[in-house]
Structures are given as structure tokens and as C-alpha cells.
N, C-alpha and C positions, 0 to 999 in steps of 0.2 A: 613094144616100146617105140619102133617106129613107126608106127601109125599114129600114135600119142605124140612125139614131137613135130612129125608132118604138122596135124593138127595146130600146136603150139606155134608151128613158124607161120601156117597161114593167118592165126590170130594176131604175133607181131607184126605179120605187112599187110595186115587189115586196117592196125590202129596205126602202122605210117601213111598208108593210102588215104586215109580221114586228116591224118597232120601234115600232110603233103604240101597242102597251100601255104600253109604257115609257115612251115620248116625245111621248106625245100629239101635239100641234102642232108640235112640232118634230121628228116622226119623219122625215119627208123629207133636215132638216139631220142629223140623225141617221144616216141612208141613206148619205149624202155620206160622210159622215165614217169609215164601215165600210168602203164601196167604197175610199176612200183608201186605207184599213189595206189592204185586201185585195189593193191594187195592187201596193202597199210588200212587203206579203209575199211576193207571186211575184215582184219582183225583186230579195229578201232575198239570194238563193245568188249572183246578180250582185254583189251588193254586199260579198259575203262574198270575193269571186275580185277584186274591186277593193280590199279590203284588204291580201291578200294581195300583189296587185303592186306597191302604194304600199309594202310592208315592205320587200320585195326590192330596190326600187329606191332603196330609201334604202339600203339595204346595199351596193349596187352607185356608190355617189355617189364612192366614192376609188378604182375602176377606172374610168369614167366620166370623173371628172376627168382619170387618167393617160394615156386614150387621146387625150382633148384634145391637152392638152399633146404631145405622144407625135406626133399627125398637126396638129397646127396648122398646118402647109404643107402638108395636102395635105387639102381638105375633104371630099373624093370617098371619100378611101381611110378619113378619120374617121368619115364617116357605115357605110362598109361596118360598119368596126370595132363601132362601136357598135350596129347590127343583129345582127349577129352577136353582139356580147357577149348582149342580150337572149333572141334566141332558144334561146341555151344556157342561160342561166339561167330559160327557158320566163316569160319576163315581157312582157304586153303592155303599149306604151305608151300605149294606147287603151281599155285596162279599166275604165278608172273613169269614163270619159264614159258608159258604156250603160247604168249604171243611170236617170242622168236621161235620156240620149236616149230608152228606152224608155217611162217615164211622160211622155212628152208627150203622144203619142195621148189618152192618159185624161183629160190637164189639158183639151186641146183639145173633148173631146167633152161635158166636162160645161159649159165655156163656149158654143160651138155650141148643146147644148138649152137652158141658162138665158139664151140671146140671139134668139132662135126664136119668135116670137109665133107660127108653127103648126110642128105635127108630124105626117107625114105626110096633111097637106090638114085637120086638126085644130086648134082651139086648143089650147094648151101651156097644159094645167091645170096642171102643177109651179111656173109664172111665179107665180100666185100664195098660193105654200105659202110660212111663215115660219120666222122663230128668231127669238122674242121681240117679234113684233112686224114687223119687217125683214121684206121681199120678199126670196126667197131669187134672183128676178131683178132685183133693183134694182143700183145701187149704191152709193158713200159719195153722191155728189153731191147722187142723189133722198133719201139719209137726212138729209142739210144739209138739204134743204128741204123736210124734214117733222119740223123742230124742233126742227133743229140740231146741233150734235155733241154736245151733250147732251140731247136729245128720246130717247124711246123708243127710235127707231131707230139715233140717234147711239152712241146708250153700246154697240149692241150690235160697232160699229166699232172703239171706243174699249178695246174688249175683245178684239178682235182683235190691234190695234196693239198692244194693250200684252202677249200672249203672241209674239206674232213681237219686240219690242222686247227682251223679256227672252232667246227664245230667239238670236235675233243677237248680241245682247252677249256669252252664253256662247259662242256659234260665235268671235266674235272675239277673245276670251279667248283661248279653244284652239288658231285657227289661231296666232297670236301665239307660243306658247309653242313649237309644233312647228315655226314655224318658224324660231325662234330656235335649238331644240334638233339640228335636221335642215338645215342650210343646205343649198340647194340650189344646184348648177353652177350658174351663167349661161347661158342659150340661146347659142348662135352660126349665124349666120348659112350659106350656101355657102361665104362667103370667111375661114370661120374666127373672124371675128369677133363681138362680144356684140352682139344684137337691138338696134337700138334701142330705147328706151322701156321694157324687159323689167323696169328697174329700177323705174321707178315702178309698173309691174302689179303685181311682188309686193309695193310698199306699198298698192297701194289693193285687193289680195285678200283679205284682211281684213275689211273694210269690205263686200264684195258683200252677207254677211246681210241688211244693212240694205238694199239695194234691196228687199229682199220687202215692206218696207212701200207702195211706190210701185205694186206687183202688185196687190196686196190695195184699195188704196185706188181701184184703176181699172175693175178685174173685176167683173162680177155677183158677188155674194153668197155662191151655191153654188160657182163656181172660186175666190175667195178662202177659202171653208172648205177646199176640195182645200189650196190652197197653206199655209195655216197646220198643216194638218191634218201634209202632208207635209213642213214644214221641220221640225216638233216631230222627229216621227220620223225626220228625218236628222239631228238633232243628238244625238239619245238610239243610235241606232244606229250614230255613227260613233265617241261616246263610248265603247261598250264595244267595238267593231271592235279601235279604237286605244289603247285602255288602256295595251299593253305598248312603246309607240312611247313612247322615250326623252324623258324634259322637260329644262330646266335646271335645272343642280344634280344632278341627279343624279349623275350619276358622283364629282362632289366628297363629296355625303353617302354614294356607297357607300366611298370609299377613309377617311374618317372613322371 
């Protein structure tokens, strides 16, 4: 393991020593933020085959529903059905978890080195690289108490929260609208029946965006930049993914 993250810290002050000129002092946060991009990019074509089954399967919501309806007494033979619907229709129901199940590794290893006072039997000279002042190994707590949420280090937090606040608001916008536009079946249970609590999940789905502030406010420095870095680019990327995913109103404004 420590040979693997040695490895990982020579890679992030490989890609500060390239942003160096650009970024002076903040080349390191700089580094982060490319490595993000660069994560998000290889698992672009995931993301692109996770769009696609979320379309399908919104297509598939009025046979889905009939089969319900259809085996409601018999759960065994509903779930067959509904395997089987998918697999003809070559739809996974597990597509769209691998794009985030994949970037964990990455979120995981940049919090592992910016939590690491050594590496490989080494001090972790990255611990103390900044962005504006901020320890890119610190976090909000030590920026409180070096002069508060509005001190030096505070605002640079305060500038976080407030791009993950804007980007969650739009996420919750958007989840909002599609799922107003795209109702989805109810879960059911083996016994044919609706999950409990399934209904309050999909009200408080919405709202998840907003957890990334409670991430961000806990993590070192440099995996709060990964997470802001990468919630932007899931909001911007799912936005053009799902463009063509139906809103409300529409169908009333095309028959007008």
C-alpha cells in the first residue's frame, strides 16, 4: 500500500510541476482538480451507457408497470418477467451505479494521502501545499480556527460551499422536474407489494445534492476539491446526457 500511494503522490506533484507556471501556489490544488477531470473522463463512456439505460428504462415504465399488475400474485414469476423484460431490451439495472462506484478508489486515495503525515517512511510534503492560503491537508474546522469562516482560510471554504450550493440547487431543480415528467413504478417488495418507506426516498432524492456540503465541510482540503470538482462535472454532464428526457409541459406545448 505504500508503495501504491508513494507512487500516487509522485503522480500529483508531477501534474503540479506541469501547472506550476500557471498556478504557482496553487499548482498542487490545480493537480487535484485535473486528476478529477481526468477520472471523470475515463468514466465518461460509463456514463454515457448509464444514460442510455436510464432512457430505456423510462421507456420500458408502461410494460414494467403491466407486468406488475399482470403477476401481482405471483412475485417469483414477476421478477422472472421483469429480468427477462430487461435483458431483451439489453438494459442493465445497475448501469448507473458504476460510474460513482468506480471513482471511489480515486476519492479514497486522494483523502488517504492528504490524511498521511508519512509516505512511504517519508514526510508528506503535499500536507503542506495550499489554495489561497488553506492547507490542502487541513480542514474546515482547523480554517475556523485560523480566523474563522471569514479569515483567509475561511472564505476559501465559503467558496466551496457556495459552488456545490449553487450546483445542488440546479441538481435539485432538475431531479424535480424529471421526476415529475418520468414517474416512476413503486418498488415491490417478494410479496408483491410497495417497499416501505420507498415513498419518502423518492421525496428526499432530490435533496441528496445537498449532502455534498457535509463531505466537503469534513474532508481534507484536497478530497473536498476532488468532490466539488466532481459534483460540477456530474451536474454539467448529466445535463447534456439527458437533454432529450422529456420535462413537463411538454407534450401539452407540442400538441399547442
Amino acid at each position: 500500500m505504500s508503495v501504491f500511494m508513494s507512487a500516487f503522490a509522485d503522480l500529483v506533484g508531477a501534474l503540479a510541476d506541469v501547472l506550476h507556471p500557471l498556478f504557482q501556489t496553487a499548482s498542487t490544488a490545480a493537480a487535484i482538480v485535473l486528476f478529477t477531470a481526468l477520472v471523470r473522463l475515463a468514466v465518461h463512456p460509463l456514463s454515457r451507457a448509464a444514460a442510455r439505460g436510464q432512457k430505456a428504462r423510462t421507456r420500458l415504465q408502461p410494460q414494467i408497470a403491466e407486468l406488475r399488475k399482470k403477476h401481482r400474485k405471483n412475485p417469483e414469476r414477476m421478477q422472472k418477467a421483469l429480468m427477462e423484460l430487461h435483458k431483451e431490451e439489453k438494459v442493465s439495472p445497475l448501469s448507473g451505479c458504476l460510474p460513482s462506484l468506480l471513482q471511489m478508489p480515486a476519492f479514497f486515495l486522494l483523502y488517504h494521502l492528504f490524511s498521511s503525515q508519512k509516505i512511504g517512511g517519508e514526510p508528506n510534503e503535499l500536507l503542506g501545499h495550499q489554495l489561497f492560503g488553506a492547507p490542502l491537508g487541513e480542514r474546515w474546522q482547523d480554517a475556523l480556527a485560523h480566523g474563522g469562516p471569514f479569515g483567509a482560510q475561511g472564505m476559501v471554504y465559503l467558496g466551496l460551499f457556495a459552488i456545490v450550493t449553487v450546483v445542488a440547487t440546479f441538481n435539485y431543480r432538475r431531479t424535480k422536474r424529471m421526476m415529475a415528467a418520468n414517474p416512476v413504478t413503486p418498488a415491490t417488495g417478494p410479496d408483491g407489494q410497495p417497499v416501505p418507506g420507498m415513498g419518502a426516498m423518492n421525496k428526499l432524492m432530490p435533496l441528496m445534492s445537498f449532502a455534498t456540503l457535509f463531505t466537503v465541510s469534513v474532508v481534507p482540503l484536497a478530497a473536498a476539491l476532488y468532490v466539488v470538482t466532481s459534483t460540477t462535472w456530474t451536474a454539467v454532464e448529466r445535463a447534456v446526457l439527458y437533454r432529450d428526457m422529456p420535462v413537463p409541459g411538454a407534450a401539452v406545448a407540442t400538441a399547442a
